[in-house]
MMTF fields as JSON, N, C-alpha, C and O atoms, coordinates in Angstrom:
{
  "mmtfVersion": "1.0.0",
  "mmtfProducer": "UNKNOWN",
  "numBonds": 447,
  "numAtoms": 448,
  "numGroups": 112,
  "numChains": 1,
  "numModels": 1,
  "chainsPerModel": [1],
  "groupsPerChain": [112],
  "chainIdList": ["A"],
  "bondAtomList": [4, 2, 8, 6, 12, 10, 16, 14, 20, 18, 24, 22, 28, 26, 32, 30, 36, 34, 40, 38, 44, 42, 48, 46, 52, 50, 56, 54, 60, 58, 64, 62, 68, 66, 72, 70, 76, 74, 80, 78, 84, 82, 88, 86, 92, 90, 96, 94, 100, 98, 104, 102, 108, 106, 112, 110, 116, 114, 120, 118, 124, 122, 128, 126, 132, 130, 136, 134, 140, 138, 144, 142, 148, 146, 152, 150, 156, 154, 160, 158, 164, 162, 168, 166, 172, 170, 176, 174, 180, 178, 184, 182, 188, 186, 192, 190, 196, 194, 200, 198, 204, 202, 208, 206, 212, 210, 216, 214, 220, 218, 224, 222, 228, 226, 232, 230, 236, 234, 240, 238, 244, 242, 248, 246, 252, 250, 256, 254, 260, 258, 264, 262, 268, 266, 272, 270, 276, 274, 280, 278, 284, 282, 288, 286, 292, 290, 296, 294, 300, 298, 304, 302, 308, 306, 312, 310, 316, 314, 320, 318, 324, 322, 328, 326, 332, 330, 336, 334, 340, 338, 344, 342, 348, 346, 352, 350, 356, 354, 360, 358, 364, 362, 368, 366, 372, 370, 376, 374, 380, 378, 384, 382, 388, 386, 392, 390, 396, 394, 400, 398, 404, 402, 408, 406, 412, 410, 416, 414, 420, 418, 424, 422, 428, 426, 432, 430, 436, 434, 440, 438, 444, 442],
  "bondOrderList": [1, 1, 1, 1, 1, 1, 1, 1, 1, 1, 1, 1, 1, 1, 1, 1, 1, 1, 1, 1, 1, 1, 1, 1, 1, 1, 1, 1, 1, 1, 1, 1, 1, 1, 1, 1, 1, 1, 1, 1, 1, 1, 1, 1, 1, 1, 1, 1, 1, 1, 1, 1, 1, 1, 1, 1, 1, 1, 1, 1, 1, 1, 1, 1, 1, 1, 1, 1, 1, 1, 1, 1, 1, 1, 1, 1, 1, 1, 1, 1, 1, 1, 1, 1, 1, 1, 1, 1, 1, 1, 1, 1, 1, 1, 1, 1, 1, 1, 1, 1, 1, 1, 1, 1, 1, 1, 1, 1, 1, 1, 1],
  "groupList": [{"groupName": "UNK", "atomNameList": ["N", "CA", "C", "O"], "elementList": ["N", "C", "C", "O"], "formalChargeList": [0, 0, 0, 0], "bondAtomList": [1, 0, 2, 1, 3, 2], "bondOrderList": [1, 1, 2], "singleLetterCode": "X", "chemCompType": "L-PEPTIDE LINKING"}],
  "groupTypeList": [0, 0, 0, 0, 0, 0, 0, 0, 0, 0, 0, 0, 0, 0, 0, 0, 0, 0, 0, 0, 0, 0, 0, 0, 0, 0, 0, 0, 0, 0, 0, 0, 0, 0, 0, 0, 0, 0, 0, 0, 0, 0, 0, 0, 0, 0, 0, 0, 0, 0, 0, 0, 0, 0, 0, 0, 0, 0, 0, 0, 0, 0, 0, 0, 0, 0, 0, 0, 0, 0, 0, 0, 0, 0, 0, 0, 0, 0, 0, 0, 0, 0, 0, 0, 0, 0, 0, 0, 0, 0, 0, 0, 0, 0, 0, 0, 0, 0, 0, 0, 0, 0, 0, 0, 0, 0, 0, 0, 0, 0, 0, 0],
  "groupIdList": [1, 2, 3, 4, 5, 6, 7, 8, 9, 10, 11, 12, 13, 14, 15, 16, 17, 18, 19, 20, 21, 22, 23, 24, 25, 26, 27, 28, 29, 30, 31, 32, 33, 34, 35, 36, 37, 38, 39, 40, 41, 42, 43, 44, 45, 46, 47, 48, 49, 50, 51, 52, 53, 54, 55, 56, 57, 58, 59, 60, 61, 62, 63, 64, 65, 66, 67, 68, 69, 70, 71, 72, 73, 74, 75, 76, 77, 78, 79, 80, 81, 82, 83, 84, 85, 86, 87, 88, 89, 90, 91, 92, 93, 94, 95, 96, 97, 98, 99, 100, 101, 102, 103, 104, 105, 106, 107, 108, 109, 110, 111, 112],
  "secStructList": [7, 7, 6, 6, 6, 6, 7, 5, 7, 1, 7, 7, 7, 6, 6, 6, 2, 2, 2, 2, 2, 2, 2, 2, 2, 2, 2, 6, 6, 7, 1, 6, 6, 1, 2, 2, 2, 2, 2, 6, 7, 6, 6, 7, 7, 5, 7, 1, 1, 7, 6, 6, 7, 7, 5, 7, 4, 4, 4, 5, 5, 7, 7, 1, 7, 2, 2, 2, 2, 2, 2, 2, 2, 2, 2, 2, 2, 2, 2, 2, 2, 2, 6, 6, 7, 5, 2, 2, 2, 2, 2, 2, 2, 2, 6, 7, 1, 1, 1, 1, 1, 7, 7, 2, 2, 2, 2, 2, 2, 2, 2, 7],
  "xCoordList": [7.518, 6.134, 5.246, 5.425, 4.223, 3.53, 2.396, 1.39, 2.139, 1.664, 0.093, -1.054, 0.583, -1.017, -2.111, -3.26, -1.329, -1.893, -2.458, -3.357, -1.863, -2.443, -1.007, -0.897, -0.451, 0.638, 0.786, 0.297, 1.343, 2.337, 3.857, 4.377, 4.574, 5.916, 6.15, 5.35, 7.468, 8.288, 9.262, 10.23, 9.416, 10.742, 9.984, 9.494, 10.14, 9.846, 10.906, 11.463, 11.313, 12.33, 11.627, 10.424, 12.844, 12.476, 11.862, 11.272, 12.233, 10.903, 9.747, 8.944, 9.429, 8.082, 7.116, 6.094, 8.271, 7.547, 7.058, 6.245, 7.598, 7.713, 6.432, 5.395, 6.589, 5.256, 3.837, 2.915, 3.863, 2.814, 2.414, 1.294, 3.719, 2.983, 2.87, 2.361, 3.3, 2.658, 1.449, 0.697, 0.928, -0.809, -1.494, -2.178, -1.294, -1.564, -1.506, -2.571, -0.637, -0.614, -1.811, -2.564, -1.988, -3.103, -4.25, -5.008, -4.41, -5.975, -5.842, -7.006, -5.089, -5.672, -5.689, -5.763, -5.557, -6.01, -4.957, -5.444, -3.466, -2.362, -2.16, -1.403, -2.838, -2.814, -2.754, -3.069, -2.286, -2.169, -3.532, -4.442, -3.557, -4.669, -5.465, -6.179, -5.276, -5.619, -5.274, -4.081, -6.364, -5.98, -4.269, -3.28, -4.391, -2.827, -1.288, -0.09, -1.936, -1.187, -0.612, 0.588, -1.895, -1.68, -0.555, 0.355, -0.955, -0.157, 1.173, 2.043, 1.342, 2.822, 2.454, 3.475, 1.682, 1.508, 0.567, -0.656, 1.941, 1.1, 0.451, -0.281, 0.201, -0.561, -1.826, -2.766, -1.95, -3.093, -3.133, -4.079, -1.72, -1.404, -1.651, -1.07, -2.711, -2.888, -1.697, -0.535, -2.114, -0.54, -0.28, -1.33, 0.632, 0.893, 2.367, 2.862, 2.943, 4.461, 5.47, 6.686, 4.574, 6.247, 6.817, 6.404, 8.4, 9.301, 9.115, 8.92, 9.327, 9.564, 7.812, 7.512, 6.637, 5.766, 5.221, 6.128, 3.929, 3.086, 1.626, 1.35, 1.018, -0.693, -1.097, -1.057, -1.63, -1.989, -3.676, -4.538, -3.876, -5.381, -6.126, -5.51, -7.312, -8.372, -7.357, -7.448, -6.578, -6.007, -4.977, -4.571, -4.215, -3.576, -2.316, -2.411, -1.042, 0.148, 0.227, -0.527, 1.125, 1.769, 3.049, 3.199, 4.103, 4.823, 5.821, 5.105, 7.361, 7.725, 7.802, 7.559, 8.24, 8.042, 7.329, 6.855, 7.296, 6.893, 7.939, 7.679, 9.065, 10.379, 10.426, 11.046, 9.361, 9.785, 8.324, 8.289, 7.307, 5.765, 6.256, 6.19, 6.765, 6.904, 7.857, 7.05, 8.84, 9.643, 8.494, 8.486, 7.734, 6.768, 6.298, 6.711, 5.112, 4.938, 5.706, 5.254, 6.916, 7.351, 7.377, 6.781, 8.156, 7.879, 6.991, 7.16, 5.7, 4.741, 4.305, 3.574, 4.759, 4.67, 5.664, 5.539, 6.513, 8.234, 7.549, 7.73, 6.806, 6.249, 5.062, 5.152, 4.283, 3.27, 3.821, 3.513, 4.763, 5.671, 6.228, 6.005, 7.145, 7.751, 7.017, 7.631, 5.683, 4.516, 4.046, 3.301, 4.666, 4.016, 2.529, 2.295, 2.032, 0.34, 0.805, 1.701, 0.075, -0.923, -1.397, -1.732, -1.397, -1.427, -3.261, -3.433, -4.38, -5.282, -5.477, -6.563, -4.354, -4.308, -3.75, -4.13, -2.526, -2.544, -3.707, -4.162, -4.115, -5.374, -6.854, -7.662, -6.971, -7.874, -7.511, -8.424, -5.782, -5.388, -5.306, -5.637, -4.797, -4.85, -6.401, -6.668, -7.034, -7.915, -9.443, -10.249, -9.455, -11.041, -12.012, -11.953, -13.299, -14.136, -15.135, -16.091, -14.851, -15.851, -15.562, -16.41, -14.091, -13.365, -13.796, -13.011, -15.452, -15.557, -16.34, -17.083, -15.725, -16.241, -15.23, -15.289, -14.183, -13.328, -13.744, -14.387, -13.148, -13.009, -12.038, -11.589, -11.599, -9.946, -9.938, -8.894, -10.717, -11.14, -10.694, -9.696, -11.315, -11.106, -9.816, -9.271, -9.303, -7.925, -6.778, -5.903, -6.776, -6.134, -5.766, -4.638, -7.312, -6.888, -6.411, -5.883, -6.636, -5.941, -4.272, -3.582, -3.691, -2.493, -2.035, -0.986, -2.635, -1.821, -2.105, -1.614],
  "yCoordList": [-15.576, -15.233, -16.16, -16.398, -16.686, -17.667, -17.016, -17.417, -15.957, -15.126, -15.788, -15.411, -17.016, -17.545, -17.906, -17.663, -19.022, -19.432, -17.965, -17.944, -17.287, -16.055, -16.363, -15.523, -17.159, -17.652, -16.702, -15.581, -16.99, -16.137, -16.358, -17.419, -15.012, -15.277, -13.931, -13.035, -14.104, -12.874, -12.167, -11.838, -11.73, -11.163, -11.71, -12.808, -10.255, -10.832, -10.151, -9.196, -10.677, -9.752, -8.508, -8.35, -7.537, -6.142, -6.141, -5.268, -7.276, -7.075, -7.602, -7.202, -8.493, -8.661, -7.313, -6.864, -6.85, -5.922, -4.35, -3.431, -4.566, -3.163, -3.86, -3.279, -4.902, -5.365, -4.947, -4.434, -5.265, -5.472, -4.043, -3.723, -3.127, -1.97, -1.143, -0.032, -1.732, -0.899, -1.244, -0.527, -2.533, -3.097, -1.762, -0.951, -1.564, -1.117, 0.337, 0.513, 1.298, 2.568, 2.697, 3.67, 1.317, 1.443, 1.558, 2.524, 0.569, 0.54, 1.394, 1.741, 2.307, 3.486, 4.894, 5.942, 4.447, 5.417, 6.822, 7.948, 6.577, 7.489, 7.756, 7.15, 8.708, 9.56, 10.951, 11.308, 11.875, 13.577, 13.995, 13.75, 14.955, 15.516, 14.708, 15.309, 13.345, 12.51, 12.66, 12.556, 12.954, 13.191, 12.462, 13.098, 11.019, 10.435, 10.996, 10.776, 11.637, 12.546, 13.545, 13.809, 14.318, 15.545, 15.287, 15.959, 14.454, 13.751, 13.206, 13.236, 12.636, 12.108, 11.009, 10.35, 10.467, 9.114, 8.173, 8.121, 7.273, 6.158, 5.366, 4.838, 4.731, 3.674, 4.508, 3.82, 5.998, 6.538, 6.177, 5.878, 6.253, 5.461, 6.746, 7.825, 6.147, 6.727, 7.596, 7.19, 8.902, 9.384, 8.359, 7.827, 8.076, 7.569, 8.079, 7.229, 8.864, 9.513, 9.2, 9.38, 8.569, 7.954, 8.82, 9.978, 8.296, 9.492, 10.317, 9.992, 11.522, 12.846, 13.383, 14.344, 12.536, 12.806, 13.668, 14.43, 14.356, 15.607, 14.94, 13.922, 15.507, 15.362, 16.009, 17.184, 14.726, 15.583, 15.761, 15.419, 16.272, 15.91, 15.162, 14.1, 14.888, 13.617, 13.079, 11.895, 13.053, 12.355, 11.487, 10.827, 11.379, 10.447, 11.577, 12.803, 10.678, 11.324, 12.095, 11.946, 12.866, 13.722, 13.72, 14.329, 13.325, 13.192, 14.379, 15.106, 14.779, 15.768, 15.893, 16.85, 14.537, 13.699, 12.464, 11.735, 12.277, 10.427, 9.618, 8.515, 10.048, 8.885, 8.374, 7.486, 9.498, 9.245, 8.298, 7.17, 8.915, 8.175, 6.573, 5.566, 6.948, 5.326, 4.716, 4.243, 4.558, 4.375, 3.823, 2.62, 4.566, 4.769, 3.134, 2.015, 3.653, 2.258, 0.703, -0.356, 0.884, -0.775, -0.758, -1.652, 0.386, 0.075, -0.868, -2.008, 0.132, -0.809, -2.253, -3.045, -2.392, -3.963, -4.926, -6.143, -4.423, -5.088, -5.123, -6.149, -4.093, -4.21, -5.412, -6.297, -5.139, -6.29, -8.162, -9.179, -7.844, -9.363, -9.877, -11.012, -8.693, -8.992, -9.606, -10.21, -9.556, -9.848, -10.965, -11.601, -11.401, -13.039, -12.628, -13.701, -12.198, -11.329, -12.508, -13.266, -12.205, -13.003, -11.831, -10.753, -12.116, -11.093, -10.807, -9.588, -11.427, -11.343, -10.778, -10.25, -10.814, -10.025, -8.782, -7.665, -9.196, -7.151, -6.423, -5.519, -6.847, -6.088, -5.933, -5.012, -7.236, -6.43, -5.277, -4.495, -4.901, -4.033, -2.555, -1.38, -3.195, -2.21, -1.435, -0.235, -2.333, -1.608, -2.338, -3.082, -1.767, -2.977, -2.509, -1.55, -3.374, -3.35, -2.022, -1.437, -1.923, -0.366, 0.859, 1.748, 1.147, 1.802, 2.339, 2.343, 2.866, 3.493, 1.877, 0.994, 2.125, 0.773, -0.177, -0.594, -0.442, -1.434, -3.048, -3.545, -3.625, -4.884, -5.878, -6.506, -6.192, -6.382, -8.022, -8.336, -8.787, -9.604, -9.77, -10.468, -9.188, -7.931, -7.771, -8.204, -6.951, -6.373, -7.171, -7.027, -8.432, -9.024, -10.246, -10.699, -10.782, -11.475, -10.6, -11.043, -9.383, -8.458, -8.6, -9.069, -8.321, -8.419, -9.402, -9.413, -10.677, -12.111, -12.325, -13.288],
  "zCoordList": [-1.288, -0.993, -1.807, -3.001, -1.018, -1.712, -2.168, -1.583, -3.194, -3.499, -4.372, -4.133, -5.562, -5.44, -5.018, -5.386, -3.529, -2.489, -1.366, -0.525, -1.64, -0.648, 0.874, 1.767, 0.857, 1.954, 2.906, 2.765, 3.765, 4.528, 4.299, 3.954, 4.584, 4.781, 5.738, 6.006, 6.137, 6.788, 5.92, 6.607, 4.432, 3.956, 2.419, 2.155, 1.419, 0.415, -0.24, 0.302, -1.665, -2.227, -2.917, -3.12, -3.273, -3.566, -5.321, -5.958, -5.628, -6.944, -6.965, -7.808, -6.164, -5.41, -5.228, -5.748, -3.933, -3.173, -4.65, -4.553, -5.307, -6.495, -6.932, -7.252, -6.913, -8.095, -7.507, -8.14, -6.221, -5.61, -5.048, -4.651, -5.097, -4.926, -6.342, -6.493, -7.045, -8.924, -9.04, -9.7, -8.368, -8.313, -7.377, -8.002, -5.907, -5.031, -5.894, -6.486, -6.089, -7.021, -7.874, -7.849, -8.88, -9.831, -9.214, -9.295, -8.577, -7.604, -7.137, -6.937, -6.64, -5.481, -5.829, -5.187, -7.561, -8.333, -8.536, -8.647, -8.566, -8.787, -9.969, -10.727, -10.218, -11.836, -11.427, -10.292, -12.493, -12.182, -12.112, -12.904, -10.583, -10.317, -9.12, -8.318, -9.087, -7.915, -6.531, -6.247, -5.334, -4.416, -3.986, -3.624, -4.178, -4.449, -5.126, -4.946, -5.786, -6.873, -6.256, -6.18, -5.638, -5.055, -3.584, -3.1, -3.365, -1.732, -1.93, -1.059, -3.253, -3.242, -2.969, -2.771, -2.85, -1.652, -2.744, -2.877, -3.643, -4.718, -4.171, -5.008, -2.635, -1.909, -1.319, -0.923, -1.216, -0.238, 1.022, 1.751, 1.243, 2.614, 3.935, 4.045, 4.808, 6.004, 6.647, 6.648, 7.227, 7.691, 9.061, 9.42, 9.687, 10.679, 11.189, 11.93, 11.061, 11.274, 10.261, 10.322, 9.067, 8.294, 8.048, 8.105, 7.564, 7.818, 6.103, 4.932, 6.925, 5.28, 5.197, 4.489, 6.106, 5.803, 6.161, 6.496, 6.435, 6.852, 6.728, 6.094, 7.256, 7.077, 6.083, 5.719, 5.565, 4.124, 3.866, 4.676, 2.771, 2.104, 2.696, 2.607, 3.421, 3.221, 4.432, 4.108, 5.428, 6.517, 6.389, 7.345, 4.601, 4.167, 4.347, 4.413, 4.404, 4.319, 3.07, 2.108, 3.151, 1.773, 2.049, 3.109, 1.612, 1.244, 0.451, -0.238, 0.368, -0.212, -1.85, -2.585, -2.139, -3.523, -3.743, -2.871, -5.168, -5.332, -4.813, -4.333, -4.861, -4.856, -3.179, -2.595, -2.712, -0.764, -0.686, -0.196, -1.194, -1.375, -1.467, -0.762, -2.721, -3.384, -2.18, -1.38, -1.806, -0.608, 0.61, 0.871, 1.182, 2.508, 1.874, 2.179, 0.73, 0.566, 0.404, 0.839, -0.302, -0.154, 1.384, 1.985, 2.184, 3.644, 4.253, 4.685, 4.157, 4.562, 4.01, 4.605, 3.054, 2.445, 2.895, 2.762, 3.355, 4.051, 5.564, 6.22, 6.119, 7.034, 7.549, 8.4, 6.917, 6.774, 6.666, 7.288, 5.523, 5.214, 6.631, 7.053, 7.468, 8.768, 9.762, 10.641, 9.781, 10.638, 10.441, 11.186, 8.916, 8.721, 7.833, 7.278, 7.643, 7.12, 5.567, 5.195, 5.323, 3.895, 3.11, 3.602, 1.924, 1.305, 1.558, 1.537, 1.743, 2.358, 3.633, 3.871, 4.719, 5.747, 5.417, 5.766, 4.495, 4.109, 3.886, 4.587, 2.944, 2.301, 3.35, 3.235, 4.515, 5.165, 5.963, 6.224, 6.614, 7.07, 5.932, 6.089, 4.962, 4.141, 3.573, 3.507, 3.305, 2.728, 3.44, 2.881, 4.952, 5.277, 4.629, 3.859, 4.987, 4.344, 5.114, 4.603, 5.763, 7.094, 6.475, 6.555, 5.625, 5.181, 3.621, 2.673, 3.553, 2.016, 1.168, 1.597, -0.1, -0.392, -1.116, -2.273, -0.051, -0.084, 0.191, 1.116, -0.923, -1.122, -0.73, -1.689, 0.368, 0.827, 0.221, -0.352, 0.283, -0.824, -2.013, -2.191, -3.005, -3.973, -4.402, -5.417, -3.315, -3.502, -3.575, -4.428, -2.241, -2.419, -3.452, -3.643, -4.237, -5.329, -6.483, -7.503, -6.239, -7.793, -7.36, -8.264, -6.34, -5.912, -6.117, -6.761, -5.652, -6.238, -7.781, -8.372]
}
């Protein structure tokens, strides 16, 4: 992953992907008591059917544990990678700008 340049690739390795979602966890604000918290869900990741999930809080998945949360997310980062996305295209999918007061900008130079 050409992660300074902002690159694309298809396949990143699994300590990449941990890293980039321990960034994603911090920013999206996973501490005890945090709607994130409360959901299981360290990314605040939208429900969309992932598996083990439920509709949770605020329209975001919840999850049964962190260990399945944390899971959902590298998903979606293995997901995004498969597509070829840039870590700039993650982040406008992940977090657009219409969406509250997200910075996908922002987000994505904190990630690289």
């Amino acid at each position: 992953m050409r992660i300074a340049g902002l690159g694309a690739v298809s396949v990143i390795d699994d300590a990449t992907a941990q890293t980039i979602a321990t960034v994603i966890q911090q920013q999206e604000g996973y501490y005890p008591g945090s709607l994130a918290y409360r959901n299981n869900n360290p990314g605040n990741l939208v429900f969309a059917g992932q598996a083990g999930a439920v509709s949770g809080e605020g329209g975001f998945a919840k999850f049964p544990d962190y260990a399945t949360g944390y899971q959902a997310l590298l998903n979606q980062i293995q997901l995004y990678a498969s597509r070829g996305m840039t870590i700039q295209q993650m982040m406008n999918v992940y977090a657009p700008t219409g969406d509250g007061n997200n910075n996908p900008t922002a987000y994505a130079n904190l990630v690289a």
